[in-house]
C-alpha angles and dihedrals in degrees: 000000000000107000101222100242095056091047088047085055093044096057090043091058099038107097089046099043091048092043100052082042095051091052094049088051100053096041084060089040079054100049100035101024086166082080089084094074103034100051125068102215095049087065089113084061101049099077087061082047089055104083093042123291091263087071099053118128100223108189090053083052099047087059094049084053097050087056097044080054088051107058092038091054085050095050083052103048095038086056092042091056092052109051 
């Protein structure tokens, strides 16, 4: 179980935490747009990466990321308050 005041701090760094990952991550989606198919956890990108990465739709995928960054940084987070 959470102790209250990690998941306090969690929640506190959250949006900043998710936003500096998600732009990692789609700098690296930009530069090596392969990484869809060959990583499991990228499986919610790969239907904009179906019809060529010129026709991604970028923004659409950007959300998707953010979302992919949030629930790893809560698995994270959820195993490292209780060990």
């Amino acid at each position: 179980m959470m102790q209250p005041d990690f998941a306090e701090s969690m929640q506190k760094i959250e949006k900043v935490a998710c936003r500096a990952y998600t732009r990692v991550e789609m700098k690296f989606l930009r530069t090596f747009p392969a990484v869809v198919y060959s990583e499991p956890f990228l499986k919610p990108l790969q239907a904009l990466f179906s019809c060529g990465t010129e026709n991604v739709e970028w923004a659409k995928a950007e959300i998707i990321m953010k979302d992919i960054v949030k629930s790893h940084l809560f698995l994270i987070w959820s195993n490292s308050a209780q060990t």
